[in-house]
N, C-alpha and C positions, 0 to 999 in steps of 0.2 A: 271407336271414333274419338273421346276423349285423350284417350293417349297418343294420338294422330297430330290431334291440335295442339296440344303440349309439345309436341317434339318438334313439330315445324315452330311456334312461337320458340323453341328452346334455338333453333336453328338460323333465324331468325334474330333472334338476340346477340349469339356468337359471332353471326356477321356485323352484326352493328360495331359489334364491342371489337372485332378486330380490324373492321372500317377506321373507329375511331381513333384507333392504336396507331394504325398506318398514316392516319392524315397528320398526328402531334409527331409523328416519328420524324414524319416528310417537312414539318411546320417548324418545327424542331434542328434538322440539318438546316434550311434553310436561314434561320436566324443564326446558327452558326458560322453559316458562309458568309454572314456580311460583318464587314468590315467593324473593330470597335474604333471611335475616334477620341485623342485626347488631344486638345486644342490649348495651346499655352500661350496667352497672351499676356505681354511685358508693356509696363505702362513709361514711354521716353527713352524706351532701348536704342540706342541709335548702331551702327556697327562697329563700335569702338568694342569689340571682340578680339579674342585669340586667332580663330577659325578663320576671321575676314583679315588679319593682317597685322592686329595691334599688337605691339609687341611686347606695352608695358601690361595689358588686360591680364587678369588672373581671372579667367573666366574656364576651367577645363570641364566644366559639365555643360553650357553649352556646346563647348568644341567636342566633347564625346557623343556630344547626339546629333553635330551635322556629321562627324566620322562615322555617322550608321549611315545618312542618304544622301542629300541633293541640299546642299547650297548658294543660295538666287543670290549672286551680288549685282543684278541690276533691279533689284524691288523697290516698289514707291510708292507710299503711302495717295489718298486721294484729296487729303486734305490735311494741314501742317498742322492738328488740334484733336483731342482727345474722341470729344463726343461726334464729330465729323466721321473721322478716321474710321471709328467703330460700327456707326451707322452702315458705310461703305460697305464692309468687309460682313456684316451681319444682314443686313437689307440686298447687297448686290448691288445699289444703285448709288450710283454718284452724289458729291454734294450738288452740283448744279442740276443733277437729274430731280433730286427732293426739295430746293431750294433752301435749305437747312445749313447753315454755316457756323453757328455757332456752337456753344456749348449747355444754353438752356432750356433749348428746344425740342422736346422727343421727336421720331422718326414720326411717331404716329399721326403728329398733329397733319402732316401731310400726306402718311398714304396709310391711312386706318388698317387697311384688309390687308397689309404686308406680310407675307409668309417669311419668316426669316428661316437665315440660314439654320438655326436649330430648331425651328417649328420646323420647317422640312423632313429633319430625322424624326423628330417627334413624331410627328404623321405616320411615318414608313414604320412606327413601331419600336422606335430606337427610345431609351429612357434618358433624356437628357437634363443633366444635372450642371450646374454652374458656382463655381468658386472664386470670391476673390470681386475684382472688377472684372466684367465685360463688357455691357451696357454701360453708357455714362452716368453715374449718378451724383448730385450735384450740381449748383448753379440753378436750381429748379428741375431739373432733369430728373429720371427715374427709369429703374430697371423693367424689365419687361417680362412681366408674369405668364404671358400666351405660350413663351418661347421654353421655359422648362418644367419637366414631370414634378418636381419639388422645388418649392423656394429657393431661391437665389442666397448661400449665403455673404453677407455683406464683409467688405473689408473695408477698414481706414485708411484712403489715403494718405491724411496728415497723421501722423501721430507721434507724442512725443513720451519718452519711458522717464525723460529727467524733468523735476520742476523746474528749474531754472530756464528749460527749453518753452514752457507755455505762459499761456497769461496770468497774471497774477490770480486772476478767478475769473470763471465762466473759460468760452473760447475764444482762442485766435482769430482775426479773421481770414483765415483759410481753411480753418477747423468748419466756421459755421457756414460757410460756400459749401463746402464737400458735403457737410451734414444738413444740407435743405436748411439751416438753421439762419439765414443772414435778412431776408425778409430787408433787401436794396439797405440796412446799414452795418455790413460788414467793414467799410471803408471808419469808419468810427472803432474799431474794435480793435485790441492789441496784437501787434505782428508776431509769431512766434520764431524761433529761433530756426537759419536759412540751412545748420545741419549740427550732427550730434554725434557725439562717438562714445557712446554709452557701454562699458562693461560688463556688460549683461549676455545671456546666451541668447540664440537666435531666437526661441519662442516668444522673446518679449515684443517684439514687433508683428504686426499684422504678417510678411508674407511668413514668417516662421510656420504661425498660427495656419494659413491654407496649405502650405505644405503640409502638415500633420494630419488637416483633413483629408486630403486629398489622397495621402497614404490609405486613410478607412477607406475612404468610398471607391479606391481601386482595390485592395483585395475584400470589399464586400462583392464588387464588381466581377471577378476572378469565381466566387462561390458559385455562381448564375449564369454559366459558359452559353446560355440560349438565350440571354437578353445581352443583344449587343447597346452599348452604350456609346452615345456623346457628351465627355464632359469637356466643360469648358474651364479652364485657372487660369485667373488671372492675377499676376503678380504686381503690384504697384513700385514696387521702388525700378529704376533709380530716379523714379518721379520726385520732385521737391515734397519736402525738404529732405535733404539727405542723411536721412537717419538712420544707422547703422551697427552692429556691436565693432568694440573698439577691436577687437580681432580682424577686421576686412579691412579697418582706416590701416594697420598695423602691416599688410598685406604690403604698401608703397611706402615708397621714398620719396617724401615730396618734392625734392630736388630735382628727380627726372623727369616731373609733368611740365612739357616744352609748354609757354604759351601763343597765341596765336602769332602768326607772324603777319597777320593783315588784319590790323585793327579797324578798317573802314567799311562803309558801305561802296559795292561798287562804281567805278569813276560814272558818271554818266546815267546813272539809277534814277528812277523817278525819288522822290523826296519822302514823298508816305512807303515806299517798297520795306524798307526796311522795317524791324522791331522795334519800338523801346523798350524791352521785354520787361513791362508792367508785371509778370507772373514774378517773377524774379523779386523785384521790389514789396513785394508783399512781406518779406520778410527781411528780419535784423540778422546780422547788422549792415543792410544793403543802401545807398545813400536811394533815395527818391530819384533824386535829379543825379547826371553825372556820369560819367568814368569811374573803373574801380580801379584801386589802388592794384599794382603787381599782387606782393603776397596775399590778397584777398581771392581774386582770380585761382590762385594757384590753390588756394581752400579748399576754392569750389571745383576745380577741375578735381583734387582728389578726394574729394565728396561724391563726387558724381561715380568716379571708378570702383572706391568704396559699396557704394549701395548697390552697383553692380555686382559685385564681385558676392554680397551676401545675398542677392536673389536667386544669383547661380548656384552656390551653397545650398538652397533650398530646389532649386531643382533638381538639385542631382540627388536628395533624400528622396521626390518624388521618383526618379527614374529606376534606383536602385530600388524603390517599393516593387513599384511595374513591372522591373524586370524578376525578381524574385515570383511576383502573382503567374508568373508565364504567359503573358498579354502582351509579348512583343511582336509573336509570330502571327498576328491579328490584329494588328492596330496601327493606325495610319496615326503619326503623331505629329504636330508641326507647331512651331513656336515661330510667334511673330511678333514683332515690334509695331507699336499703333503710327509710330512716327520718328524723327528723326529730331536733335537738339543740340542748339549751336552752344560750343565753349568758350567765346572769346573769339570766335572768327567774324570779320567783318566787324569787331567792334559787339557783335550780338551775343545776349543770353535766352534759352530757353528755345520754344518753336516759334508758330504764330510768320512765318514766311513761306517764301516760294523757292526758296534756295534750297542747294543739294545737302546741306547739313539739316536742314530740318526736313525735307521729301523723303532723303534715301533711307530706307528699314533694311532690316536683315531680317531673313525669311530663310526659312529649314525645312526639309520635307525629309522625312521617312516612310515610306509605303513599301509596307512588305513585298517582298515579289516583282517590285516594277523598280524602283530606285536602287542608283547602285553606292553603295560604299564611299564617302570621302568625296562623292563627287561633289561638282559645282556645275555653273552657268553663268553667262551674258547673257540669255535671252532677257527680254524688257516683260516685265511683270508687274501688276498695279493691284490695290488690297481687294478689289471687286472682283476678279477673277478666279477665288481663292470658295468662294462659297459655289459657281457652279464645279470648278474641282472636283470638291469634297463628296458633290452630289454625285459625279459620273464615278467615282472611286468604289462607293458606298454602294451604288443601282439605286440611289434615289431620287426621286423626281423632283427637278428643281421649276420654279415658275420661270415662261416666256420670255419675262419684260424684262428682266438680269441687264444691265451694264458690263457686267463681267462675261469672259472668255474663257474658258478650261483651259491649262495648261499641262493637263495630264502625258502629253504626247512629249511635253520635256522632260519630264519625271522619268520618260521609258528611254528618250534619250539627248542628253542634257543640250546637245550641240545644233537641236534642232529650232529654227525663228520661232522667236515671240511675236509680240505685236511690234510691229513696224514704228510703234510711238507708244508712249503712256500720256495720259491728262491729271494734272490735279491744279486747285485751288485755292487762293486765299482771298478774303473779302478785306478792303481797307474803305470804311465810310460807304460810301453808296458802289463804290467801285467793286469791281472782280477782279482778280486775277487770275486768268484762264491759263494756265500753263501745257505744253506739250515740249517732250522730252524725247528726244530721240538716242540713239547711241551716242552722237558727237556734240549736240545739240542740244540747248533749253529756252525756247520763245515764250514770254511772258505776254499778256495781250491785257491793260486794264483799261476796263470800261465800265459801264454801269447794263446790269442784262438788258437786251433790247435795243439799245444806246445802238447807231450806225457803227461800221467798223472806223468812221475816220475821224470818231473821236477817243480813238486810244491810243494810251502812252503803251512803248513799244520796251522791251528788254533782249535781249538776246546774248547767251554765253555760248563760248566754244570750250567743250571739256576737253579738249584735244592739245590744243594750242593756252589755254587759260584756266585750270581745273580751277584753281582756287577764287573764277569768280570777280577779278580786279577790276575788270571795263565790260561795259553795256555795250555791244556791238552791232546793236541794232541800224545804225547809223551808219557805217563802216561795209556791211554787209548786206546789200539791199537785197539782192537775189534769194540768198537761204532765208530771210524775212517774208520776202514772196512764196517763197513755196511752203515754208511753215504754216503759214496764214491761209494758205490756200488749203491744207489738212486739217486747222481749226476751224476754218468756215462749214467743213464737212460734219464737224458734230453739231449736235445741239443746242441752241441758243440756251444759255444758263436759264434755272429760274430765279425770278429776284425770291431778295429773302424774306423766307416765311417766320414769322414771331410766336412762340408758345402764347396759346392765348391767357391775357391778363384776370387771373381767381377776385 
């Protein structure tokens, strides 16, 4: 009898133990089958790219990684400002959806229980880790602990490798804005220098440094084929100030950065539409008030391609890491610009508007299996779109209440509609500017949220007939003003803006 009960409990046990073998086996393919994600976010990338058409850009690692998938040249950020932008694209929901327009305000203050886009993976089991900027942090702002398995590691926006470039002691003040350090008197604090061509190798700047990491954490990545992963990097330059080793300044001739050839704001523009680009001014040697001199301009236009040209340089270490771990054939990659920055067009620097220089992003998709090669698109694409994507690519469950649309079905084929329009934002004073974009089309509408529609100033450009933006045609064009208006009416009333609350 004893030996009876022994062999059945022995029998017993072997099924357990080969139950349990079969379920991590089955649990096991499973996390294999899903998708790993590496998400490369570029802090003022605008499409001054190889890949999109520029011809002076020395940019060949991003052009090698749209030559793997799907190239969107009709992408549009949701709001013309960092911490906007990102919310967007991380939350799913609009800046008018959150009432959140600025840059000091967390998402949270407005929708607490928000599953962002990498809590989503996180949930599903995914280990999501983040490098660099993603979240905005700065201005009072801060990154968002819910959203990844391990700390966020932090990069410097500002920073500078020469003394000469900083303040004589203590920080900048654009150092102590970025660093939560300004407590409302940063405007008292010394400007630091507007760019740098320091002969220094890549690692001495911050995106060097997240390249390097990012290297680790994709072949620690690579060791662990059954924990798929979302990580996120985010690269800061060619965000101000344009600091860079003198090897990428060295890259150009400054002689062939054409300068703008429309220095104005458009004929007929409301008065507040444009920038003063105050970000710009923050730093020497930028006059406060004014015009800038020709060869200043021209500085900064090969400052800006500079800083580009050396974040590319660090992506293509991160890519070349990637593809060496063998995590290409499993991994959806996609690199996005948060927004778009004007060079001297229209007179403007910086973002902080509703125009096509500071809206338009460039946007990259790779997805193994679905995306083809080299391709591109027109379809109309907007940064809220991109997180339920990610999710139907992935088989992860994204939340309801999403602003964004999947675009997955132009990935499979490129030629096929977008959205019929995109919406984005900018606030000036108590005002909004509700923008809708169509292919041909861009109707500005500024009001104040809630405000009746017949007290807004009205904008309207024809890309077709006017790319470069010279006259408001709102006036001229009464009909496409009506039916614009009639498509803006259909969304929802912005919310006014909500303030971080005062510590």
């Amino acid at each position: 009898m004893q030996s009876a009960v022994l062999t059945s409990s022995y029998n017993t046990d072997a099924l357990m133990r080969t139950l349990l073998a079969l379920f991590l086996l089955t649990a096991a393919a499973r996390a294999a089958d899903k998708p790993n994600v590496l998400f490369i976010c570029v802090d003022d990338l605008k499409p001054n790219i190889g890949c999109y058409g520029d011809q002076l850009a020395k940019t060949p690692n991003i052009d090698r990684l749209a030559a793997r998938g799907l190239r969107f040249d009709h992408a549009y950020c949701n709001e013309a400002i960092c911490a906007a932008s990102r919310n967007s694209l991380l939350t799913g929901l609009r800046p008018q959806t959150l009432g959140i327009y600025d840059l000091g305000t967390n998402f949270r203050v407005a929708v607490p229980d928000a599953v962002t886009l990498p809590q989503a993976f996180k949930n599903a089991g995914y280990r999501t880790e983040s490098l660099g900027k993603i979240f905005h942090f700065g201005h009072g702002n801060h990154e968002d602990a819910a959203s990844w398995s391990v700390p966020n590691v932090r990069s410097d926006i500002v920073y500078y490798a020469l003394k000469e470039s900083r303040a004589p002691e203590g920080l900048t003040r654009e150092e102590a804005r970025f660093k939560n350090q300004a407590s409302g008197r940063a405007y008292h604090l010394p400007r630091g220098a507007v760019a740098e061509d320091a002969d220094l190798p890549d690692d001495a700047y911050p995106d060097g440094l997240m390249a390097e990491e990012a290297v680790r954490r994709l072949q620690a990545a690579a060791q662990h084929p059954n924990q798929p992963f979302f990580i996120a990097l985010g690269f800061v330059k060619p965000h101000l100030p344009f600091t860079a080793p003198k090897k990428y300044w060295d890259l150009y001739d400054p002689s062939q950065f054409k300068l703008a050839d429309f220095r104005q704001p458009p004929a007929g523009a409301p008065p507040y539409a444009p920038t003063d680009w105050g970000e710009l001014r923050q730093y020497k040697p930028i006059p406060v008030k004014g015009d800038l001199p020709d060869e200043l301009q021209r500085h900064l236009i090969h400052g800006y391609y500079a800083a580009a040209s050396y974040m590319d340089a660090q992506l293509g270490r991160v890519l070349d890491a990637f593809d060496a771990a063998g995590l290409a054939k499993n991994t959806v990659v996609v690199l996005w610009g948060d927004h778009g920055w004007h060079l001297g067009d229209h007179g403007m620097w910086s973002k902080h508007t509703n125009y096509e220089q500071a809206a338009h992003i460039p946007l990259i998709v790779v997805a193994p299996g679905m995306t083809h090669e080299g391709s591109s698109t027109n379809s109309l694409v907007e940064s809220v779109d991109i997180y339920p994507t990610f999710c139907e690519l992935a088989g992860v469950s994204a939340p309801a209440n999403l602003d964004g649309s999947s675009f997955t079905k132009i990935l499979k084929q490129p030629e096929a509609a977008g959205r019929p329009f995109i919406t984005h934002v900018y606030p000036r004073g108590k005002r909004l500017g509700r923008a809708i974009r169509t292919e041909r089309y861009r109707l500005v509408e500024w009001k104040e949220p809630g405000a009746p529609a017949s007290t807004a100033d009205l904008e309207l450009y024809d890309y077709q007939d006017d790319p470069g933006e010279t006259k408001n045609l709102a006036a001229d064009k009464p009909a496409v003003v009506a039916k614009l208006r009639a498509m803006l009416a259909e969304q929802p009333e912005a919310k006014p803006q909500i303030k971080r609350p005062e510590k």
